[in-house]
ZADO-1210 file (C-alpha; in nm, 4 decimals, padded with zeros to 6 digits):
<atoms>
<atom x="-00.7211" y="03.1576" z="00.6608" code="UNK" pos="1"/>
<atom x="-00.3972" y="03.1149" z="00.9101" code="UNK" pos="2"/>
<atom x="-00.6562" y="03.1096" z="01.2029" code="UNK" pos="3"/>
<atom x="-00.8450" y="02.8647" z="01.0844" code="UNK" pos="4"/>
<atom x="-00.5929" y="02.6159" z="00.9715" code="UNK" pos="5"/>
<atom x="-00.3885" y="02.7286" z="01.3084" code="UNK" pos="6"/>
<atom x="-00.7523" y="02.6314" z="01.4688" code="UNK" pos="7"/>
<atom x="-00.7466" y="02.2730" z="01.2740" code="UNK" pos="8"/>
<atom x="-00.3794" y="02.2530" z="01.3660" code="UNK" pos="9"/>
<atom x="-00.4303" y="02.2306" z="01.7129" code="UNK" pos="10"/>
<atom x="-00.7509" y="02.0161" z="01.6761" code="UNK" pos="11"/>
<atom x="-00.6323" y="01.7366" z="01.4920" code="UNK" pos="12"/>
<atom x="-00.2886" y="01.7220" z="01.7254" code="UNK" pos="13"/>
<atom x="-00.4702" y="01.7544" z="02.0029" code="UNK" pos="14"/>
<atom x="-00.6901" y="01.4299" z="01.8904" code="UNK" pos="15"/>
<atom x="-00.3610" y="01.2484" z="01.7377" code="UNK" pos="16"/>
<atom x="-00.2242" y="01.2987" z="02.1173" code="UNK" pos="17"/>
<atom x="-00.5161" y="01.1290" z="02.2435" code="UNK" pos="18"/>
<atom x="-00.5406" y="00.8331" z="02.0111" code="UNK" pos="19"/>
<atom x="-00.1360" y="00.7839" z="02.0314" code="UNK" pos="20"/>
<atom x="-00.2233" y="00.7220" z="02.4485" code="UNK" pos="21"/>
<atom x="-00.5444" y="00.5138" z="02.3708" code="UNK" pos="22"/>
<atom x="-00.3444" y="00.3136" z="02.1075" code="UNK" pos="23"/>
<atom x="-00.5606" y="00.3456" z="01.8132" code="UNK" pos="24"/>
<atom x="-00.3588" y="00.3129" z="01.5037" code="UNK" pos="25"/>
<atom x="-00.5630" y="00.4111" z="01.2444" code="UNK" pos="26"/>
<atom x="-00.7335" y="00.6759" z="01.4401" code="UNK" pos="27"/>
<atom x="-00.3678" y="00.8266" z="01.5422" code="UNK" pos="28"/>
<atom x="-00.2771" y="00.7923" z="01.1597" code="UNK" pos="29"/>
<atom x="-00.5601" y="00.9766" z="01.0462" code="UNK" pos="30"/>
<atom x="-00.5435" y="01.2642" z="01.2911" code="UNK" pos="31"/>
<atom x="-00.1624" y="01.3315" z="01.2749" code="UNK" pos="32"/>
<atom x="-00.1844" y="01.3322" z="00.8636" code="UNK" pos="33"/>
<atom x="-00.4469" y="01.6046" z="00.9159" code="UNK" pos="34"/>
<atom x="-00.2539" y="01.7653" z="01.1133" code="UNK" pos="35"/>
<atom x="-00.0068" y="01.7428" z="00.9058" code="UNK" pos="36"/>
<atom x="-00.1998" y="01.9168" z="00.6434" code="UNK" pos="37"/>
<atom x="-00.2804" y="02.2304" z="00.8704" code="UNK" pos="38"/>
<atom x="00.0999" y="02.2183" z="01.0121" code="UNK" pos="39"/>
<atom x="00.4009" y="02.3676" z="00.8529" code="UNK" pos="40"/>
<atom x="00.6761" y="02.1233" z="00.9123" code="UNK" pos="41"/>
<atom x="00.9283" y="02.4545" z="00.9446" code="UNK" pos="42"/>
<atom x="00.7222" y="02.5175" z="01.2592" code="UNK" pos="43"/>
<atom x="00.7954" y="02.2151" z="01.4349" code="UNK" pos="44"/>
<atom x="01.1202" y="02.0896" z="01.6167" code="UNK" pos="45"/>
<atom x="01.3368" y="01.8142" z="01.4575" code="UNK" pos="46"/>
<atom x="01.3039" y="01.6121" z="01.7021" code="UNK" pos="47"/>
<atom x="00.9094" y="01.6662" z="01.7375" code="UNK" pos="48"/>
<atom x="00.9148" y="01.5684" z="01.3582" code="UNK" pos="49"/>
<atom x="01.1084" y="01.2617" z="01.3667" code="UNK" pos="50"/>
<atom x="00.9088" y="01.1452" z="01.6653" code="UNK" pos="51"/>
<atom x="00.6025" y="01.2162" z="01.4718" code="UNK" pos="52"/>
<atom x="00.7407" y="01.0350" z="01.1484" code="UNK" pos="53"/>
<atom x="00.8316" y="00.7616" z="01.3668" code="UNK" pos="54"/>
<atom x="00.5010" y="00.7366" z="01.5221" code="UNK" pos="55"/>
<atom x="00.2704" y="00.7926" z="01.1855" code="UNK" pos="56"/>
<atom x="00.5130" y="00.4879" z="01.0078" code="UNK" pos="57"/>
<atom x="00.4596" y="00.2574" z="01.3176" code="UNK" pos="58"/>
<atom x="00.0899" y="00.3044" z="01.3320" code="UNK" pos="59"/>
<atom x="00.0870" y="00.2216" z="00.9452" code="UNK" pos="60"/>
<atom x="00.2598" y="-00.0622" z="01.0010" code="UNK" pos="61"/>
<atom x="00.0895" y="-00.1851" z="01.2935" code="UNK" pos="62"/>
<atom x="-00.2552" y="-00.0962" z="01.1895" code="UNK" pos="63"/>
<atom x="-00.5392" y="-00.3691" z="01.1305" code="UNK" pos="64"/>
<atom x="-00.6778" y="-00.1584" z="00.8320" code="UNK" pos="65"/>
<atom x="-00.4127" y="00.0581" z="00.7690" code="UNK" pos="66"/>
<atom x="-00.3190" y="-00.0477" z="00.3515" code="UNK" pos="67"/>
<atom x="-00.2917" y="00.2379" z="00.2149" code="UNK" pos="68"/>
<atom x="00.0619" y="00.3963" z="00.2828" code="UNK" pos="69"/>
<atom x="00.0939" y="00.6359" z="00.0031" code="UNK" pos="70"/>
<atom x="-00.0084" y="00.9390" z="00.1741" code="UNK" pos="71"/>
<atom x="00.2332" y="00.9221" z="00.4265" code="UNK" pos="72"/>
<atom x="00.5134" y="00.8012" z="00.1676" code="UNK" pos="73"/>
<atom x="00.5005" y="01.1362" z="-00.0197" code="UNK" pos="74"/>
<atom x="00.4602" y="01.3543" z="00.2917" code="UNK" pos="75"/>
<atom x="00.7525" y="01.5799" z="00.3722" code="UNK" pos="76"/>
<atom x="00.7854" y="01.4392" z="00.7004" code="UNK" pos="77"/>
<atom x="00.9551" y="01.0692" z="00.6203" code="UNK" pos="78"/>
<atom x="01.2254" y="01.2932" z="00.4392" code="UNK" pos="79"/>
<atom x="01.3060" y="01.3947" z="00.7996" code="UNK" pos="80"/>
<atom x="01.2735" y="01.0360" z="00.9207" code="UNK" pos="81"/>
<atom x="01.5393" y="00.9753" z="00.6188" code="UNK" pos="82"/>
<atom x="01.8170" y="01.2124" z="00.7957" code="UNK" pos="83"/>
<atom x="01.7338" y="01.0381" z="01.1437" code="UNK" pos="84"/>
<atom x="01.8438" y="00.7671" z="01.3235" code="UNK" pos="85"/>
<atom x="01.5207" y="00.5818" z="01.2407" code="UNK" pos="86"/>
<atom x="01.5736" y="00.5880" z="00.8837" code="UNK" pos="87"/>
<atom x="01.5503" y="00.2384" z="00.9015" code="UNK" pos="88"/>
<atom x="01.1295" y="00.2518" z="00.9670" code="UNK" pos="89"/>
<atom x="01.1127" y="00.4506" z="00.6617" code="UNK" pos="90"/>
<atom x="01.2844" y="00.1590" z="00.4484" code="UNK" pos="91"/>
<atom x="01.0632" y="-00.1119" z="00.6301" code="UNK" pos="92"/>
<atom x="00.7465" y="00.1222" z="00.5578" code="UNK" pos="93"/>
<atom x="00.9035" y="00.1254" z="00.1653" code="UNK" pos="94"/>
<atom x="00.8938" y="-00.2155" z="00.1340" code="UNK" pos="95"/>
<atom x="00.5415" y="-00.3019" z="00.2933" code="UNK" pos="96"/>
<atom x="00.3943" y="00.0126" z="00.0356" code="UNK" pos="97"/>
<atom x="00.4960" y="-00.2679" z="-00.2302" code="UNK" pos="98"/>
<atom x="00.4422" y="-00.5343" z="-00.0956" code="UNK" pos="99"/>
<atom x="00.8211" y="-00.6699" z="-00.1224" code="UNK" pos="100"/>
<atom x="00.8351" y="-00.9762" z="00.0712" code="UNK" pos="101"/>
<atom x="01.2556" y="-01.0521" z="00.0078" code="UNK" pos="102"/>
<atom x="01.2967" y="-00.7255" z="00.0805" code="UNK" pos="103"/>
<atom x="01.0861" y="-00.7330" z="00.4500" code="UNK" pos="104"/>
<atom x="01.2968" y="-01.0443" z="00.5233" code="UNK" pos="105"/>
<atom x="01.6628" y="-00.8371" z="00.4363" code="UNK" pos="106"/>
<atom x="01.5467" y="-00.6007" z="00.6618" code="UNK" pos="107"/>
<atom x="01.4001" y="-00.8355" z="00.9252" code="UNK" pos="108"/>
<atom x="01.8192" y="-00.9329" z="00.9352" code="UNK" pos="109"/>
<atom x="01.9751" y="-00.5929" z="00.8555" code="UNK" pos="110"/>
<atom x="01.7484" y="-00.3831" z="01.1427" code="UNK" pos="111"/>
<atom x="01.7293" y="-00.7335" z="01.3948" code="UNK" pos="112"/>
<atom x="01.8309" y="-00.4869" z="01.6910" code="UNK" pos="113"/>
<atom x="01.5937" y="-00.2062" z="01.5718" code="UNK" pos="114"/>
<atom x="01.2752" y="-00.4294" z="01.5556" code="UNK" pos="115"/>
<atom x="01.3880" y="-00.5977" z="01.8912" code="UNK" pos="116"/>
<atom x="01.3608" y="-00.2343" z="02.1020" code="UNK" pos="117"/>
<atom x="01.0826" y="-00.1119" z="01.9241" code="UNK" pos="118"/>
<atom x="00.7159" y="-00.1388" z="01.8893" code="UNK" pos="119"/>
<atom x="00.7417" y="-00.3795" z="01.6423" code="UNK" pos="120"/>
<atom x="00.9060" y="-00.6504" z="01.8522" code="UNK" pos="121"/>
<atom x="00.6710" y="-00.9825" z="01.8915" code="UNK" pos="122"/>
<atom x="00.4306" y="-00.7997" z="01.6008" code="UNK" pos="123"/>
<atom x="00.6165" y="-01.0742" z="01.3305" code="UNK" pos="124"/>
<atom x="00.2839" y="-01.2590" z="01.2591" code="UNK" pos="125"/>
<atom x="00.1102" y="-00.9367" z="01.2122" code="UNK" pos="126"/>
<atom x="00.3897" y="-00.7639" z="00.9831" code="UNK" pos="127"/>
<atom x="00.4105" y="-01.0780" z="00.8222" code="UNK" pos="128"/>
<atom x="00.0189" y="-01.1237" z="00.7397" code="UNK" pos="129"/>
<atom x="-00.0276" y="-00.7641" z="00.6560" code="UNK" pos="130"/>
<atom x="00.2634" y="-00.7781" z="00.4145" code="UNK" pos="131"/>
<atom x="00.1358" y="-01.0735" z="00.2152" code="UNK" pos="132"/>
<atom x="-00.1874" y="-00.8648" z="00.1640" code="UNK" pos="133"/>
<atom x="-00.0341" y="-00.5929" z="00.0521" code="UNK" pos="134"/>
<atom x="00.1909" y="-00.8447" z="-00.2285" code="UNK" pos="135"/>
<atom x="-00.1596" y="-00.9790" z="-00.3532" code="UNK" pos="136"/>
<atom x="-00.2845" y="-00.6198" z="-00.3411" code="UNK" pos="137"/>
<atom x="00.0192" y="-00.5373" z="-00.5580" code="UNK" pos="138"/>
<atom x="-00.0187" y="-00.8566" z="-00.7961" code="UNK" pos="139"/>
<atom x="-00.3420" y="-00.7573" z="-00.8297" code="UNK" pos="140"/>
<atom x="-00.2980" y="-00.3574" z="-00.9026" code="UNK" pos="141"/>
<atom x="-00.0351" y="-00.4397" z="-01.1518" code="UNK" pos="142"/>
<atom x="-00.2281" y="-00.7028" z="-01.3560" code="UNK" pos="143"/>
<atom x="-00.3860" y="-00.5167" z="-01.6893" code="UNK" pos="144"/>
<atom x="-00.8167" y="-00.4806" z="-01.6020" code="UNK" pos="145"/>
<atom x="-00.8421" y="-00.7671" z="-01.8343" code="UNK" pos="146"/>
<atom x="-00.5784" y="-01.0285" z="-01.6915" code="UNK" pos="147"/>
<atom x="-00.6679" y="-01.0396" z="-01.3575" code="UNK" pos="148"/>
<atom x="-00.7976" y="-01.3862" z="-01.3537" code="UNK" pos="149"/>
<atom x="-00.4808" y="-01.4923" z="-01.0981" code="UNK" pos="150"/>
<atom x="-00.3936" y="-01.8795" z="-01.0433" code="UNK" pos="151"/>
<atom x="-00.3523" y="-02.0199" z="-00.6623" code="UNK" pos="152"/>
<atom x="-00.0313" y="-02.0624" z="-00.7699" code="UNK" pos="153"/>
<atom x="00.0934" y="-01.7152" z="-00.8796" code="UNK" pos="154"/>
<atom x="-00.0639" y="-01.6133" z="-00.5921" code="UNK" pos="155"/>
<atom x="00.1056" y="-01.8675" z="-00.3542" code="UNK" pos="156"/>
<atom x="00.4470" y="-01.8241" z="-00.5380" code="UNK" pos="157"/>
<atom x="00.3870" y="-01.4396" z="-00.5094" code="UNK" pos="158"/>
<atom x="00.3013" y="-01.3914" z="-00.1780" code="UNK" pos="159"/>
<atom x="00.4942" y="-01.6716" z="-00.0180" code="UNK" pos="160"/>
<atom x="00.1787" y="-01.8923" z="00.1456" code="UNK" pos="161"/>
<atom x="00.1306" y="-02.2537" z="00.0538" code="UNK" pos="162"/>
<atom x="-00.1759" y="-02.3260" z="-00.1758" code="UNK" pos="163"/>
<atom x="-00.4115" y="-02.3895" z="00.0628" code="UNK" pos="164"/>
<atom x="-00.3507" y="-02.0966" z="00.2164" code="UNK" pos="165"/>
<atom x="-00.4304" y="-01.8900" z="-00.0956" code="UNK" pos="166"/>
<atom x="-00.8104" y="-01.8833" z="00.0185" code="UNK" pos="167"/>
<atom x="-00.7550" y="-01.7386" z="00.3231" code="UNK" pos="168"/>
<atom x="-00.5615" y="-01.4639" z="00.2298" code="UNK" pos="169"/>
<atom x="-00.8088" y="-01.3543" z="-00.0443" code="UNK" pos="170"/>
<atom x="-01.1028" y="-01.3893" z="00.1795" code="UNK" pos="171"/>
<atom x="-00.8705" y="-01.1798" z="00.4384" code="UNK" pos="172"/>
<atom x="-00.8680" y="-00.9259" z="00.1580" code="UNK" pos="173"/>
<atom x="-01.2012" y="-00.9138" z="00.0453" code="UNK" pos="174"/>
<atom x="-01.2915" y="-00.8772" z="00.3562" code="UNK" pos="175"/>
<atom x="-01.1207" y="-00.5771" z="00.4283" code="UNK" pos="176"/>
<atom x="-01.2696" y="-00.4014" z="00.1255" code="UNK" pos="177"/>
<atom x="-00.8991" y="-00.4287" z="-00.0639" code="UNK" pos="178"/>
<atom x="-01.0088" y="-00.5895" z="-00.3569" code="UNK" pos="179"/>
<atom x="-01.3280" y="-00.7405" z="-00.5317" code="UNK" pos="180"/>
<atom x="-01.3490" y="-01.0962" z="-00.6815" code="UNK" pos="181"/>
<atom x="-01.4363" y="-01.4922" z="-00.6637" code="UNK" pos="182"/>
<atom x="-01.2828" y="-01.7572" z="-00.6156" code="UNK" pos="183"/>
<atom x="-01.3329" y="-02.0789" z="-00.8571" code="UNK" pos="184"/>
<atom x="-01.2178" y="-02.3266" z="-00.5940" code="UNK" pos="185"/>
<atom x="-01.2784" y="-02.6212" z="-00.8956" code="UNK" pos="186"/>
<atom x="-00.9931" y="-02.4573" z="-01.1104" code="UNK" pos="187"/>
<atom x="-00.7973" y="-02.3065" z="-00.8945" code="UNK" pos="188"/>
<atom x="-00.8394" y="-01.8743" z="-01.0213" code="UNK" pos="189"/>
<atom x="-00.9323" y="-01.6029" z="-00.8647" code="UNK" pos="190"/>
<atom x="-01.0829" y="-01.3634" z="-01.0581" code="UNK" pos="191"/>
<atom x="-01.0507" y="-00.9985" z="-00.8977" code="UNK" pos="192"/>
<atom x="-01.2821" y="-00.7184" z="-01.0538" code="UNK" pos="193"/>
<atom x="-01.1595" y="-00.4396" z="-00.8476" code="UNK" pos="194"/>
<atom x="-00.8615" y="-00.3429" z="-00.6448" code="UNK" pos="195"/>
<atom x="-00.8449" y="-00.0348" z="-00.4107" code="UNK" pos="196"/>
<atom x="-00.7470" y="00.3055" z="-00.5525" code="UNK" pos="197"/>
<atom x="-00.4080" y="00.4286" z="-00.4233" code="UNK" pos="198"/>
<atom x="-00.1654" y="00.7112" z="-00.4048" code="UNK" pos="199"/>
<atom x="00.1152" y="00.6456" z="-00.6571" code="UNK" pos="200"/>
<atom x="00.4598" y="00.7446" z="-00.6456" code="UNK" pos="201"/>
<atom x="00.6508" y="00.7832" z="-00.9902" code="UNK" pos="202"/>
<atom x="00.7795" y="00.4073" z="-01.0478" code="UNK" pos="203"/>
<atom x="00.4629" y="00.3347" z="-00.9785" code="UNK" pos="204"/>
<atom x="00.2970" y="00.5614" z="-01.2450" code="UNK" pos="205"/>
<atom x="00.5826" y="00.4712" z="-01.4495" code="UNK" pos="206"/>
<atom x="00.4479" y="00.1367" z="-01.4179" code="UNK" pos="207"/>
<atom x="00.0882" y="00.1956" z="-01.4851" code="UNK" pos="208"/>
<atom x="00.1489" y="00.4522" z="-01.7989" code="UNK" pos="209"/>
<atom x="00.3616" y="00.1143" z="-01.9339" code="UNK" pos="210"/>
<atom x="00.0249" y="-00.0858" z="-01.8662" code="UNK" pos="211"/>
<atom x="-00.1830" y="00.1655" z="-01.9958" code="UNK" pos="212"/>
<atom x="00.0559" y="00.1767" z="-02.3289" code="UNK" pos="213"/>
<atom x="00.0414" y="-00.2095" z="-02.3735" code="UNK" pos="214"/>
<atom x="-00.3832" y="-00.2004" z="-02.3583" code="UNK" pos="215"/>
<atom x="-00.3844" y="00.0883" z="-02.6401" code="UNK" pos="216"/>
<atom x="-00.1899" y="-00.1692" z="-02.8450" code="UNK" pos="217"/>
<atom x="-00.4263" y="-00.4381" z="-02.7984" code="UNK" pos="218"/>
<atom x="-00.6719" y="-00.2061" z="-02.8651" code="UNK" pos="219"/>
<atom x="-00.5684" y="-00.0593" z="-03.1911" code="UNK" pos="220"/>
<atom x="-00.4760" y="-00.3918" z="-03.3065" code="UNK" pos="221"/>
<atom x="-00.7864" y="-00.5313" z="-03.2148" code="UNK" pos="222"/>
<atom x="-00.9867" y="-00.2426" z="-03.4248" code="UNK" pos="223"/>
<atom x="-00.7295" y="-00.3165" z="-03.7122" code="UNK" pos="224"/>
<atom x="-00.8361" y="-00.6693" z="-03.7267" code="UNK" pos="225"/>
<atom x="-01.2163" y="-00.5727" z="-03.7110" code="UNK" pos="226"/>
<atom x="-01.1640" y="-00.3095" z="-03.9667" code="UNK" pos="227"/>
<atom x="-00.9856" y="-00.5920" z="-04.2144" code="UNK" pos="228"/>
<atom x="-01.3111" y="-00.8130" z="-04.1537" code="UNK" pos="229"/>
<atom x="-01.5571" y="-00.5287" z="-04.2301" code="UNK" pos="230"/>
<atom x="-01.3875" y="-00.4271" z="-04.5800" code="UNK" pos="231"/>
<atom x="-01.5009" y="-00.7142" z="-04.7756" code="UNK" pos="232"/>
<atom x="-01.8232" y="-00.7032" z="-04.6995" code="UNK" pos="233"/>
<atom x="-01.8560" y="-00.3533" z="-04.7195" code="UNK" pos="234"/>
<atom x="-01.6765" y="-00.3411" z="-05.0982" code="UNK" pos="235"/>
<atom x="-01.8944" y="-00.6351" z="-05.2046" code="UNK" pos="236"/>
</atoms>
């Protein structure tokens, strides 16, 4: 009922205030996207919003454990961030979502004087790290279930770290809980079984129903060939 959720409202704001203050990222994140969900944005001052928006993208970004940004990609709120002055956070939080390493270093250039006066200033080896993650997370996610057998190399050449490197950031991954896999140190693979679920936005389902298309062709060609070797034997 409107009670309720105006109960829940003030609940989860009242605990996003509180972890904003203690500086607990993903605790903040959590809370204010609940509230979020018990909030109508039409109730809530434009500047209230953007400072919200602002807040819930820097917490994302400056979050230990914070990889999954869908949620807050397709809330209403960042299209309020868009018409603001800090627009800029909502193209920075774009590019980590996909892990887009050329386009974190444009933006590293383009927004130099944002970064510098915000809460992102001196966090480069952090933004940095967690960005690389979320590339191998996105190599990963858009590999086909059967192809994701990744060299050190892809990997290095995808997510900008030298090959020696490449074991640390898996390990850094697998130990989050992003992705499953081994590593075959001897010939140099990876071979990931799982990667974690996440919110899509349309390119992104675009690209996974063009993924999905391409492993019903293998499929039906596959059954063609076994039907072909079946026929003889089953005429003779």
């Amino acid at each position: 009922s409107g009670a309720d959720a105006g109960v829940f409202s003030c609940f989860h704001h009242a605990w996003a205030a509180y972890y904003k203050i203690d500086g607990d990222f993903e605790n903040f994140y959590s809370s204010a996207l609940q509230y979020l969900g018990y909030t109508q944005l039409s109730s809530m001052d434009k500047n209230e919003a953007v400072g919200l928006a602002r807040d819930l993208v820097v917490a994302a970004l400056l979050g230990k454990k914070l990889f999954s940004l869908g949620e807050l990609l397709e809330n209403e709120i960042l299209q309020i961030l868009r018409q603001s002055s800090e627009a800029w956070l909502a193209e920075v939080l774009f590019a980590f979502n996909f892990g887009n390493l050329t386009e974190w270093k444009n933006l590293q250039q383009e927004y130099s004087h944002q970064i510098a006066t915000s809460e992102l200033k001196g966090k480069e080896h952090h933004l940095n790290g967690k960005i690389k993650i979320l590339s191998l997370i996105e190599l990963v996610f858009n590999k086909p279930s059967g192809e994701r057998s990744i060299t050190f190399q892809t990997i290095s050449k995808t997510c900008d770290v030298q090959v020696d490197e490449v074991e640390t950031l898996v390990m850094r991954a697998l130990s989050l809980g992003l992705l499953k896999g081994t590593i075959d140190e001897v010939v140099g693979v990876v071979n990931f079984t799982w990667v974690q679920p996440r919110i899509l936005n349309l390119q992104q389902i675009s690209s996974m129903r063009a993924t999905l298309h391409s492993w019903i062709q293998s499929v039906n060609t596959s059954l063609v060939l076994l039907e072909n070797e079946m026929t003889p034997e089953l005429v003779s």
